[in-house]
Structure formats: structure tokens, C-alpha cells
CHARMM-style PDB file with segment names, atoms N, HN, CA, C and O in Angstrom:
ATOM      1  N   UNK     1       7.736  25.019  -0.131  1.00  0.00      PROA
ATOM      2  CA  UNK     1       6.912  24.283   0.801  1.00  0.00      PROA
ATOM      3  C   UNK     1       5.462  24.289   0.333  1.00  0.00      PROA
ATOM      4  O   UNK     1       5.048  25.317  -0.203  1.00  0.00      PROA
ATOM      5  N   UNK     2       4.542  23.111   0.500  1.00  0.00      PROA
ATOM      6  HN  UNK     2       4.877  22.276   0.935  1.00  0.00      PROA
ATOM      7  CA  UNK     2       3.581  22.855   0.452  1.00  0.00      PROA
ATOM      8  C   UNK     2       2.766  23.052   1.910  1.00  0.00      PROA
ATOM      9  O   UNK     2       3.409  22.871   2.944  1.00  0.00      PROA
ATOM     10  N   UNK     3       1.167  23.470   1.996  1.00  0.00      PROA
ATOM     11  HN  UNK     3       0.644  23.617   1.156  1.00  0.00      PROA
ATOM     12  CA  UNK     3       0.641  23.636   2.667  1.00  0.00      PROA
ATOM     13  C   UNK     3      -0.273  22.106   2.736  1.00  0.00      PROA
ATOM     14  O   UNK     3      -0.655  21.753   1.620  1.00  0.00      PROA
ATOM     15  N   UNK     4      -0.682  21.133   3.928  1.00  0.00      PROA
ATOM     16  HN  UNK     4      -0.372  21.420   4.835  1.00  0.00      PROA
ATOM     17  CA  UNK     4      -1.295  20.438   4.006  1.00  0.00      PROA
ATOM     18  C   UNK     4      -2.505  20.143   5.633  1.00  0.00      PROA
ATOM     19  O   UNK     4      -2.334  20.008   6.844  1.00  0.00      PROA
ATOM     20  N   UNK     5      -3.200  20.158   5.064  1.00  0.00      PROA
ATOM     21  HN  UNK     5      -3.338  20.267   4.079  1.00  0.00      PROA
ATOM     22  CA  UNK     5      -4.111  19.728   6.603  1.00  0.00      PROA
ATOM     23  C   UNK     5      -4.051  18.464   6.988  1.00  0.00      PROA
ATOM     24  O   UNK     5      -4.675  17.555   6.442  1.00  0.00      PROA
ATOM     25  N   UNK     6      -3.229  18.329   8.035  1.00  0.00      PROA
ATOM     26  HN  UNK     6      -2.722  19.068   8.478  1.00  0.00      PROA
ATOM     27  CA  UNK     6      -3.601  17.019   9.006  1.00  0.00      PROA
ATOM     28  C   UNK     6      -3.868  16.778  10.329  1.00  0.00      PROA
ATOM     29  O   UNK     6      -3.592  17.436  11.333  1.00  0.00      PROA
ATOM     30  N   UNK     7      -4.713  15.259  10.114  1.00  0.00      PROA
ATOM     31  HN  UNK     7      -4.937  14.725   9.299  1.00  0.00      PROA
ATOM     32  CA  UNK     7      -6.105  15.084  10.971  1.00  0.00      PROA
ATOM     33  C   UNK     7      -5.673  15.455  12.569  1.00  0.00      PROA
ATOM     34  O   UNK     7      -6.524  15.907  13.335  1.00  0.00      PROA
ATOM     35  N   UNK     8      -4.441  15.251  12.951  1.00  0.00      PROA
ATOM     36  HN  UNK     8      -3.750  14.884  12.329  1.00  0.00      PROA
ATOM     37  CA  UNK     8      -4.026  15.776  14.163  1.00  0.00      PROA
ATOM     38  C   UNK     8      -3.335  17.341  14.451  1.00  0.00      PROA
ATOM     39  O   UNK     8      -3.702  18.200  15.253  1.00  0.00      PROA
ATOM     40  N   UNK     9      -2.415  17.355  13.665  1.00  0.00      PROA
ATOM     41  HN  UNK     9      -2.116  16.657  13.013  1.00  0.00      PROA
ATOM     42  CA  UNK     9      -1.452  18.391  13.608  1.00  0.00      PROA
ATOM     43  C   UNK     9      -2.643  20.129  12.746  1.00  0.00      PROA
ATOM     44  O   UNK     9      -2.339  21.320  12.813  1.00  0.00      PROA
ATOM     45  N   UNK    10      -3.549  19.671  12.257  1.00  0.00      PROA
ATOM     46  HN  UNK    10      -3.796  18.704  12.203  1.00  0.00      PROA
ATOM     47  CA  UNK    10      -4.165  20.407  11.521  1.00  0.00      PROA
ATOM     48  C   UNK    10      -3.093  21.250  10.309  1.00  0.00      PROA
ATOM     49  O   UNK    10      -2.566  20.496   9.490  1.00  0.00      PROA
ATOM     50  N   UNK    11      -2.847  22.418  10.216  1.00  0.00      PROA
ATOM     51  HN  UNK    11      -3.275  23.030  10.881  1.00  0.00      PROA
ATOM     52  CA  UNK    11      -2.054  23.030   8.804  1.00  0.00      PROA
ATOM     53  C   UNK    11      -0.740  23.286   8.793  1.00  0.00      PROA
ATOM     54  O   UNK    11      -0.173  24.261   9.285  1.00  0.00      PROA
ATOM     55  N   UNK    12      -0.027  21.903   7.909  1.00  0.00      PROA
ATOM     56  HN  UNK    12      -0.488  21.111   7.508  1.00  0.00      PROA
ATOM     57  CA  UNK    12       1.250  21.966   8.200  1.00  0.00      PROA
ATOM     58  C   UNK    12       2.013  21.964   6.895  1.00  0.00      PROA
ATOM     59  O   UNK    12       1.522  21.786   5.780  1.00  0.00      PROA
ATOM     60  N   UNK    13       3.492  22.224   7.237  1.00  0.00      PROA
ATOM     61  HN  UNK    13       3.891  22.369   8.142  1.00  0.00      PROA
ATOM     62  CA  UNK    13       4.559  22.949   5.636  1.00  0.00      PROA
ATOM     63  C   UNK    13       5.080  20.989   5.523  1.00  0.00      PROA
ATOM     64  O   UNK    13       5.422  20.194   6.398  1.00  0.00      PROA
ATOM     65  N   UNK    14       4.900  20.846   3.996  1.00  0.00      PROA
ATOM     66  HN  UNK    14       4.622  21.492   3.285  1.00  0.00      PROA
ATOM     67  CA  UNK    14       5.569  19.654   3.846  1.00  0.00      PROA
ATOM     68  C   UNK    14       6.910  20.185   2.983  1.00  0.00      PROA
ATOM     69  O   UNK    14       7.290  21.352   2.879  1.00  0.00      PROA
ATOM     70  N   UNK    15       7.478  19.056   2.429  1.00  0.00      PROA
ATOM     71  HN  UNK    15       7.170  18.108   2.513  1.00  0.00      PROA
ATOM     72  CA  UNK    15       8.029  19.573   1.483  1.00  0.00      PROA
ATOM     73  C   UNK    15       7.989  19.686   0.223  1.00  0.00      PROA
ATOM     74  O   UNK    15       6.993  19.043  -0.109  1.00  0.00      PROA
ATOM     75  N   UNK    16       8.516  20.157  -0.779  1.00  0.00      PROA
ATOM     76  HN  UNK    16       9.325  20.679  -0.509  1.00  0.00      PROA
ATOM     77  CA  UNK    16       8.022  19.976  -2.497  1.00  0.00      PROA
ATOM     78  C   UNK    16       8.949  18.624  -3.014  1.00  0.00      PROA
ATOM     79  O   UNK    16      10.072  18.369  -2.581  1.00  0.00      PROA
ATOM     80  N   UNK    17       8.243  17.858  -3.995  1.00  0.00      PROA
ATOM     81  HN  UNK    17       7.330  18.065  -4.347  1.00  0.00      PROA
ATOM     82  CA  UNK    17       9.014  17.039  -4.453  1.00  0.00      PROA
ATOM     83  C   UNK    17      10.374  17.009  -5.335  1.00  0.00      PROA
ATOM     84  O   UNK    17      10.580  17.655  -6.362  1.00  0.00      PROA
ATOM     85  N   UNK    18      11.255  16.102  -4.687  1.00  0.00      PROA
ATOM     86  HN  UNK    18      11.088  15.577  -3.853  1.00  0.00      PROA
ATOM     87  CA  UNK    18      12.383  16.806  -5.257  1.00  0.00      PROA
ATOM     88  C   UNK    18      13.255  16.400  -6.326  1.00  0.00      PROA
ATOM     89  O   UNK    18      14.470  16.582  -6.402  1.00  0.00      PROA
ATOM     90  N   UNK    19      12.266  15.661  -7.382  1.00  0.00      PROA
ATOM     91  HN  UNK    19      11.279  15.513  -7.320  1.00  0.00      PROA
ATOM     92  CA  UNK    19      11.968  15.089  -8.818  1.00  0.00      PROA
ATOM     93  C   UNK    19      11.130  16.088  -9.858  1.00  0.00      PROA
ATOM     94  O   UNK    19      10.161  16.806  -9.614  1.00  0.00      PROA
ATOM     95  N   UNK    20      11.699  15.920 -10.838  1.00  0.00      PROA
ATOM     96  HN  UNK    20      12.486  15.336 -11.036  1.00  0.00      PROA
ATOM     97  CA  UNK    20      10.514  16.383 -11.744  1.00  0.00      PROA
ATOM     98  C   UNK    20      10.499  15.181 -12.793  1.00  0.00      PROA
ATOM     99  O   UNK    20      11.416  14.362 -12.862  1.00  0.00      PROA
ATOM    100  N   UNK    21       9.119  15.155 -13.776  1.00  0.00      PROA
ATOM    101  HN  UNK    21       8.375  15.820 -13.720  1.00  0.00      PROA
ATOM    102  CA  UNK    21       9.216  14.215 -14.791  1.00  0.00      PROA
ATOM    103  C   UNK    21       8.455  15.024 -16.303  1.00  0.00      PROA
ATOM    104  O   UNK    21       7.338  15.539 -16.250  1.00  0.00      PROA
ATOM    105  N   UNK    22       8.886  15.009 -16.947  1.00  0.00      PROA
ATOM    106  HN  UNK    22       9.793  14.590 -16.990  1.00  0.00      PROA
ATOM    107  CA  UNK    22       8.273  16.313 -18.039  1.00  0.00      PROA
ATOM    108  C   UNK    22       6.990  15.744 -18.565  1.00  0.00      PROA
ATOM    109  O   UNK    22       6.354  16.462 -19.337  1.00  0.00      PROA
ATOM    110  N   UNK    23       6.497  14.520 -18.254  1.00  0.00      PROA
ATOM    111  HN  UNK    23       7.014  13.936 -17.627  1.00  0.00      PROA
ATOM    112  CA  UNK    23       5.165  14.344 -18.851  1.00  0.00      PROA
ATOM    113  C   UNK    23       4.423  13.758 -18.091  1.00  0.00      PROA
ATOM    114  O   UNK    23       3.454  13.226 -18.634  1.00  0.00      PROA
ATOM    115  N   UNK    24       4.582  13.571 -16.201  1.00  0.00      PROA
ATOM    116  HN  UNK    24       5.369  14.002 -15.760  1.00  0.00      PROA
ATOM    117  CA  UNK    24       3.922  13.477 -15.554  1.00  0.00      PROA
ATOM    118  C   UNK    24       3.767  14.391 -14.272  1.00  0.00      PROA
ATOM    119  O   UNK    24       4.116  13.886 -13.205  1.00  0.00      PROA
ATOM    120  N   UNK    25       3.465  15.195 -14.270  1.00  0.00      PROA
ATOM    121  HN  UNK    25       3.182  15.605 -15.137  1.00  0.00      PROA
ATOM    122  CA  UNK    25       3.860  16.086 -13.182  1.00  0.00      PROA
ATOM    123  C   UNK    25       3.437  15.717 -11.499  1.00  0.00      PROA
ATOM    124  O   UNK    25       2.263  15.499 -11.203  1.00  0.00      PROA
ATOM    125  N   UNK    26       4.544  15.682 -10.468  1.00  0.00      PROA
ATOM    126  HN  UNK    26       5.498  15.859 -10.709  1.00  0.00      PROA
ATOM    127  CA  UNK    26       3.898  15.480  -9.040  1.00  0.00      PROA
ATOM    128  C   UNK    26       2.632  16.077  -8.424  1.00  0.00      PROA
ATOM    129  O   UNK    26       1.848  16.787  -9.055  1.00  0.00      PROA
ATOM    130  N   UNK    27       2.531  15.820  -7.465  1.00  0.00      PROA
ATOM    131  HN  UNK    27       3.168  15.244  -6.953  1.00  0.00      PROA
ATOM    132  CA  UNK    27       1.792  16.900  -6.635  1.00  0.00      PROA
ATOM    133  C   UNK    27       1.460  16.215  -4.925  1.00  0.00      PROA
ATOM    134  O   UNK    27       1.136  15.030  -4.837  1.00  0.00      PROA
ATOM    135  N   UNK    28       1.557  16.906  -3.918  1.00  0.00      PROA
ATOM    136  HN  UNK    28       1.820  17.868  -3.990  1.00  0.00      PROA
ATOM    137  CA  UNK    28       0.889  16.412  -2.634  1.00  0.00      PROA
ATOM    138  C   UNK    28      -0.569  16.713  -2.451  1.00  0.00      PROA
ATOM    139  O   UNK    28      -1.279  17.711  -2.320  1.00  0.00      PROA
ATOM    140  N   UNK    29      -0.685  15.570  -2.496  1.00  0.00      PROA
ATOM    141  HN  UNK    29      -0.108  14.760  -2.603  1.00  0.00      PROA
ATOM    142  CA  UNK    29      -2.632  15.388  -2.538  1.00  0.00      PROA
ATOM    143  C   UNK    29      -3.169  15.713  -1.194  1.00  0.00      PROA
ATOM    144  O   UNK    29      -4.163  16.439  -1.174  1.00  0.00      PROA
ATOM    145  N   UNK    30      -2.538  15.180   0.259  1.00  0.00      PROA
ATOM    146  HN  UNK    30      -1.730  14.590   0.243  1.00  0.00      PROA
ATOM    147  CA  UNK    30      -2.863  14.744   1.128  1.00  0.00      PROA
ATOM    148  C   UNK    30      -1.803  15.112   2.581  1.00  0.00      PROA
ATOM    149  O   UNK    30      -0.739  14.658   2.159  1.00  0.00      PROA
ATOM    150  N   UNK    31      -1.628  15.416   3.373  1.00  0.00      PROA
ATOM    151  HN  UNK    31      -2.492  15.785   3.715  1.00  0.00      PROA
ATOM    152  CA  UNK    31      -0.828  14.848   4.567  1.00  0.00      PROA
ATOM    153  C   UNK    31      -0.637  13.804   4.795  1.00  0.00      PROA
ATOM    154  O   UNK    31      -1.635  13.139   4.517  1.00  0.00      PROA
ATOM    155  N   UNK    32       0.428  13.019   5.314  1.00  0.00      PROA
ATOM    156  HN  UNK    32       1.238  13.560   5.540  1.00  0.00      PROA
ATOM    157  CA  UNK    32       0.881  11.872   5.731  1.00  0.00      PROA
ATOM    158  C   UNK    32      -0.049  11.407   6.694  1.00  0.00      PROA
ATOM    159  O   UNK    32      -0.618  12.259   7.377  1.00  0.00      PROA
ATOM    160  N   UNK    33      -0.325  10.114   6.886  1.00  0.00      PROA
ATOM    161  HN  UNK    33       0.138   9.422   6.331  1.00  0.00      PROA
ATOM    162  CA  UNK    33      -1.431   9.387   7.411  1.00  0.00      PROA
ATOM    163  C   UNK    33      -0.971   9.512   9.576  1.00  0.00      PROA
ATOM    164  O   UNK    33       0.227   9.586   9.849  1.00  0.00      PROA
ATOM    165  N   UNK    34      -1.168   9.513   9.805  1.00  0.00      PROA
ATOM    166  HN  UNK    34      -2.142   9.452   9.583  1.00  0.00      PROA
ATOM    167  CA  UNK    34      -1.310   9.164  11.748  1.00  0.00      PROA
ATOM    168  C   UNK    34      -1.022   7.766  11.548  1.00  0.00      PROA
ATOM    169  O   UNK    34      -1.510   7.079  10.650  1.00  0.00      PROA
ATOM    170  N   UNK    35       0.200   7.183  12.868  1.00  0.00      PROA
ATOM    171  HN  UNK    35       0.596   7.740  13.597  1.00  0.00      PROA
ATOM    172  CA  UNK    35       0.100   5.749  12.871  1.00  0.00      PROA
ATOM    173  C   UNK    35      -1.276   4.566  13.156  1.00  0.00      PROA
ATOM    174  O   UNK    35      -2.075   4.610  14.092  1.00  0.00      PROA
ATOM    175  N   UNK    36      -1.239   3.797  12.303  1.00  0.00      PROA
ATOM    176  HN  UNK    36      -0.590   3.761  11.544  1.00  0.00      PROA
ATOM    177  CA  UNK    36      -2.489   2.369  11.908  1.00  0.00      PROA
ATOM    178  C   UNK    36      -3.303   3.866  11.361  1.00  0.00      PROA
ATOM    179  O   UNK    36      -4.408   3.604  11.835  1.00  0.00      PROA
ATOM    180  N   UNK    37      -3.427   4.773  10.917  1.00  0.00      PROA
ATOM    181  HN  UNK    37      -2.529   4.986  10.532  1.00  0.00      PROA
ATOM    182  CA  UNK    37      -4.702   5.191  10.472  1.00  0.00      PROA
ATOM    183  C   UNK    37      -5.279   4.484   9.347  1.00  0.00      PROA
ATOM    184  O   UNK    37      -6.494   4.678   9.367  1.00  0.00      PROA
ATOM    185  N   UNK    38      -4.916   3.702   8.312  1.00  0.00      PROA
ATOM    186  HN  UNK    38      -3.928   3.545   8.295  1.00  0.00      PROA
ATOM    187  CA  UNK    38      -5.334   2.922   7.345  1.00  0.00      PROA
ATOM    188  C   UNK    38      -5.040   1.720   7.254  1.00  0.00      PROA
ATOM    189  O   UNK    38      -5.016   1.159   6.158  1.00  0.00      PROA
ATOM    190  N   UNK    39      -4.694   0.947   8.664  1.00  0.00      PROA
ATOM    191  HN  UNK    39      -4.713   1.402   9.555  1.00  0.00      PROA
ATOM    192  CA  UNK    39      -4.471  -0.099   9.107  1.00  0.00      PROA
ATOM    193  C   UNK    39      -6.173  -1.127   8.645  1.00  0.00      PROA
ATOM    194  O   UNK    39      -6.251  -2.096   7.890  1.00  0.00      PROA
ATOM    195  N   UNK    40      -6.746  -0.783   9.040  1.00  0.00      PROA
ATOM    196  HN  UNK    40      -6.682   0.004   9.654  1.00  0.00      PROA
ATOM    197  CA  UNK    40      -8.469  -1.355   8.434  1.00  0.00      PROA
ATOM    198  C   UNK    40      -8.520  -1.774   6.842  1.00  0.00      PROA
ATOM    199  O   UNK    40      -8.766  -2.828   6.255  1.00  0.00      PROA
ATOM    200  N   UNK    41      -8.237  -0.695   6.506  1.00  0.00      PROA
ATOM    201  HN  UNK    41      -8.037   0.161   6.983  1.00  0.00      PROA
ATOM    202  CA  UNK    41      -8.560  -0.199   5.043  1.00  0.00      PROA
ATOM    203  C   UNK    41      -7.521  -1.644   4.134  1.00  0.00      PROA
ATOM    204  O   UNK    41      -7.892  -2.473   3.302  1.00  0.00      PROA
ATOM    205  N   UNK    42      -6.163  -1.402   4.777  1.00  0.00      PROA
ATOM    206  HN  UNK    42      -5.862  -0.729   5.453  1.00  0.00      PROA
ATOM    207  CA  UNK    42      -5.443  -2.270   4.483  1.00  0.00      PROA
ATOM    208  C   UNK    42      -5.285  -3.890   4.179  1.00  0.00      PROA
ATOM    209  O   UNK    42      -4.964  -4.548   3.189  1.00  0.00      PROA
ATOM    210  N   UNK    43      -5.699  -4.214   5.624  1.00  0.00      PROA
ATOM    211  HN  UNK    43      -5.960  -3.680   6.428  1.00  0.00      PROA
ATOM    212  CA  UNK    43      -6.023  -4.920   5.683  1.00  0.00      PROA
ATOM    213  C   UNK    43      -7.386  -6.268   5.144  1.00  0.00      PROA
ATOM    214  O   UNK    43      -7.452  -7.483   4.959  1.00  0.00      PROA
ATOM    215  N   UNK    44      -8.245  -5.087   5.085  1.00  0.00      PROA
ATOM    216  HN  UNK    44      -8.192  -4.099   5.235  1.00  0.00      PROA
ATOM    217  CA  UNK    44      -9.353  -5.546   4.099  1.00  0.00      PROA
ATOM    218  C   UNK    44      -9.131  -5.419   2.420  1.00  0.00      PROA
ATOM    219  O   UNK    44      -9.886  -5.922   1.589  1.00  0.00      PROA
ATOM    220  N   UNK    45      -8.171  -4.793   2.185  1.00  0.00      PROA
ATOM    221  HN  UNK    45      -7.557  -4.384   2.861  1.00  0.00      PROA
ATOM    222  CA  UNK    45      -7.564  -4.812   0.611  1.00  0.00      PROA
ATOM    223  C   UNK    45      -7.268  -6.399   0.291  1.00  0.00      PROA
ATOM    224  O   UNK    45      -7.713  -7.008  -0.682  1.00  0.00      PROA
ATOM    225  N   UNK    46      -6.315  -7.002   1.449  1.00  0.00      PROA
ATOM    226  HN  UNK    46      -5.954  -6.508   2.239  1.00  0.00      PROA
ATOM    227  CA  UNK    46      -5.472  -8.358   1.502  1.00  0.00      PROA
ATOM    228  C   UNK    46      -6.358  -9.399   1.720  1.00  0.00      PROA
ATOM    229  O   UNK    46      -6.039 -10.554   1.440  1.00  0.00      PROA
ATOM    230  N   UNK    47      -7.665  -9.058   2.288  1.00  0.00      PROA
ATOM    231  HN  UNK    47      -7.925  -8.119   2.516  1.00  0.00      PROA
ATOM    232  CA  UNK    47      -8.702 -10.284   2.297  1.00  0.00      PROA
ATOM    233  C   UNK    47      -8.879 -10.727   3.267  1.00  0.00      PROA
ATOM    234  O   UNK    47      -9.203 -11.914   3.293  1.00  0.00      PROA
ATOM    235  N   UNK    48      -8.720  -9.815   4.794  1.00  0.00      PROA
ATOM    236  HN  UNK    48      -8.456  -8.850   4.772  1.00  0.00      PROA
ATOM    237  CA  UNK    48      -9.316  -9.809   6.002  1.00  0.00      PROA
ATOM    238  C   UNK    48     -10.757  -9.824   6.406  1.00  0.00      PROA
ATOM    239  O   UNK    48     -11.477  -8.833   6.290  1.00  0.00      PROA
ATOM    240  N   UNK    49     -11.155 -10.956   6.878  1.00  0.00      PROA
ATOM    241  HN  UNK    49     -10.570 -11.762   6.973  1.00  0.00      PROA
ATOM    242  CA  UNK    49     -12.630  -9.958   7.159  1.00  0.00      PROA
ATOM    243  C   UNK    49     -13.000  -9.335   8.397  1.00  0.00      PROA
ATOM    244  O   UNK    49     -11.980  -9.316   9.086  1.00  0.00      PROA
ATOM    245  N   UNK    50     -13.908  -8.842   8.987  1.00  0.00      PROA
ATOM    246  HN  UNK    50     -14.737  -8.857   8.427  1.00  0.00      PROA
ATOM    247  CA  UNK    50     -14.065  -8.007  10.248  1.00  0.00      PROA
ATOM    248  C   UNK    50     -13.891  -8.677  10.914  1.00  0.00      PROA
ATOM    249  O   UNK    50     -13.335  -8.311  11.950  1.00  0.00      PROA
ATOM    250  N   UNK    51     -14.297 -10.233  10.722  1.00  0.00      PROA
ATOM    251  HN  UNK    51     -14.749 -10.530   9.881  1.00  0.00      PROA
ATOM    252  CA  UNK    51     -14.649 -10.743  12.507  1.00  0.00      PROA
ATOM    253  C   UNK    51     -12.651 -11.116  12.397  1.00  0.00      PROA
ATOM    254  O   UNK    51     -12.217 -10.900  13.528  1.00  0.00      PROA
ATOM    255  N   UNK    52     -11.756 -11.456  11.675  1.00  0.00      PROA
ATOM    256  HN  UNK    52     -12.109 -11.631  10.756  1.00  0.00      PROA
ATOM    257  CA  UNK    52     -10.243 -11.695  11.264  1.00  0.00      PROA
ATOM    258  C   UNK    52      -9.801 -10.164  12.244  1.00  0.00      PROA
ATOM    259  O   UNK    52      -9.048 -10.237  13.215  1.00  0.00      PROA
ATOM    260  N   UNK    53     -10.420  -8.856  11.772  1.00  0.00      PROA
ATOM    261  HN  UNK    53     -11.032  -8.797  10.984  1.00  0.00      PROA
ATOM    262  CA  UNK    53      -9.710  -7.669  11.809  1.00  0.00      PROA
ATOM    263  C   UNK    53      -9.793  -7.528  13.362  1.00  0.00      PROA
ATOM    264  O   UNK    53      -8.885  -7.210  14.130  1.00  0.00      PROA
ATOM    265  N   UNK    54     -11.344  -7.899  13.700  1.00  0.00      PROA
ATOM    266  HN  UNK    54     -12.081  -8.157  13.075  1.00  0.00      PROA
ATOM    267  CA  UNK    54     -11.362  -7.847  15.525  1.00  0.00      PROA
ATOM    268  C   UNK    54     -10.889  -8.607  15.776  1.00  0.00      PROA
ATOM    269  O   UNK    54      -9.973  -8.005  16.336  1.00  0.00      PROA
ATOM    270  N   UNK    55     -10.563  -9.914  15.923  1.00  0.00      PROA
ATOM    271  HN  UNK    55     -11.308 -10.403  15.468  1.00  0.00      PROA
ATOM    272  CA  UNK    55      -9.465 -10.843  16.673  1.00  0.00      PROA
ATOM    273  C   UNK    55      -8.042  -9.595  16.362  1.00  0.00      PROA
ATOM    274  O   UNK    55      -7.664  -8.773  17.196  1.00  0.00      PROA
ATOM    275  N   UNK    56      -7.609  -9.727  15.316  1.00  0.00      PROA
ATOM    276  HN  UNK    56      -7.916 -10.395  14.638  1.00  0.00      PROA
ATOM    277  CA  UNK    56      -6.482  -8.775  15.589  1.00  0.00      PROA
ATOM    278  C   UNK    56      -6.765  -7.865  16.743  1.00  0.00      PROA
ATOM    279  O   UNK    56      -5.971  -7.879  17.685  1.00  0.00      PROA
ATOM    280  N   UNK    57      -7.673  -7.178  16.771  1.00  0.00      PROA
ATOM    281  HN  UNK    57      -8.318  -7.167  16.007  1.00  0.00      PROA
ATOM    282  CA  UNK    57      -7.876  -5.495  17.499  1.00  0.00      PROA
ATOM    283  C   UNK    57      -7.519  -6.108  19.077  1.00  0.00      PROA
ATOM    284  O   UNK    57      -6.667  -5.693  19.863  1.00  0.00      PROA
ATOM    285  N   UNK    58      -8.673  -7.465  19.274  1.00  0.00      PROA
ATOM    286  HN  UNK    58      -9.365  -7.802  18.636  1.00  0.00      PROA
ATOM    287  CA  UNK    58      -8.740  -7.971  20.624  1.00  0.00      PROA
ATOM    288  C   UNK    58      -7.467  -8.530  21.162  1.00  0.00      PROA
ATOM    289  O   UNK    58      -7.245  -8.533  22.373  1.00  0.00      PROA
ATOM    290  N   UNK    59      -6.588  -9.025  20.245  1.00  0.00      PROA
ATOM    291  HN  UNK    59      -6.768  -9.022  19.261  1.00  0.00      PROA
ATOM    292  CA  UNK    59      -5.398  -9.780  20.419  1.00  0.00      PROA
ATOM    293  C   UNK    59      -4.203  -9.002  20.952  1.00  0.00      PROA
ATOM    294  O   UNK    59      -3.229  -9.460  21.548  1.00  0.00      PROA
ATOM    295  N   UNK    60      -4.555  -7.272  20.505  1.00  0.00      PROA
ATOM    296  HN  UNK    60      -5.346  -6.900  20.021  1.00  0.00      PROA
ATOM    297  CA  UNK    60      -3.684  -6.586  20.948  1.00  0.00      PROA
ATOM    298  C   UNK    60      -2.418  -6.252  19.338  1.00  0.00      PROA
ATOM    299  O   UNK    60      -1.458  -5.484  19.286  1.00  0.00      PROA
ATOM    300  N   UNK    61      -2.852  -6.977  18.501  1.00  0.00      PROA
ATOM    301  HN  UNK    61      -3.632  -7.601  18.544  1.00  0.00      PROA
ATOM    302  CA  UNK    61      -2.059  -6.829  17.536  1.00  0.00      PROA
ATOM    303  C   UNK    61      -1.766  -5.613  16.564  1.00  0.00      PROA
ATOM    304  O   UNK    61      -0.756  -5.085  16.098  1.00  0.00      PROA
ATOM    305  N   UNK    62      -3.447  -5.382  16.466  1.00  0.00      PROA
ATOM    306  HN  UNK    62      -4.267  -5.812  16.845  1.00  0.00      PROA
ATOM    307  CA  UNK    62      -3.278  -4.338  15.925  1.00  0.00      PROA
ATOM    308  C   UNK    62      -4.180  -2.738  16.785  1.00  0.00      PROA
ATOM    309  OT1 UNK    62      -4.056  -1.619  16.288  1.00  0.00      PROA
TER     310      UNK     62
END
């Protein structure tokens, strides 16, 4: 088990990956995200812009 901090749960056991590759090795960087937590982020990757992202927010969509 891996040790990870997340933003809700604070310090939690994940699991280890259950691959290996001999010349790239894994690793858990991070805890798993909270639902929409990178819903923004995302979205502006695809070519949303804010006033696009608030109609979503206002619409109830996202």
C-alpha cells in the first residue's frame, strides 16, 4: 500500500500498481481527484471560455 493525501479524506492507503515495466517504472503521484474537481481545468483544455464555463455552472450542468 501506498500512502496518499486527499483534499477531503486527508491520509489514505491506495493501492500499488499491479504492472511493472523494466524501463519505465510506476509510481502514485497524487490521490484520486473529488467529483468535477478538474471539471474547469478540463474544460478549458477543449476550448471553453469562462463566460461558456458559467453558462454551464448557471445551467445547472456542470
Amino acid at each position: 500500500m501506498t500512502k496518499a493525501v486527499h483534499s477531503v479524506e486527508g491520509e489514505i492507503d491506495l493501492p500499488g500498481i499491479p504492472f511493472r515495466f523494466s524501463d519505465s517504472p510506476a509510481a502514485i503521484r497524487r490521490a484520486p481527484p473529488t467529483l468535477g474537481e478538474h471539471t474547469e481545468e478540463v474544460l478549458r483544455e477543449i476550448g471553453k471560455t469562462d463566460a461558456e464555463i458559467n453558462a454551464l455552472r448557471d445551467s445547472g450542468a456542470i
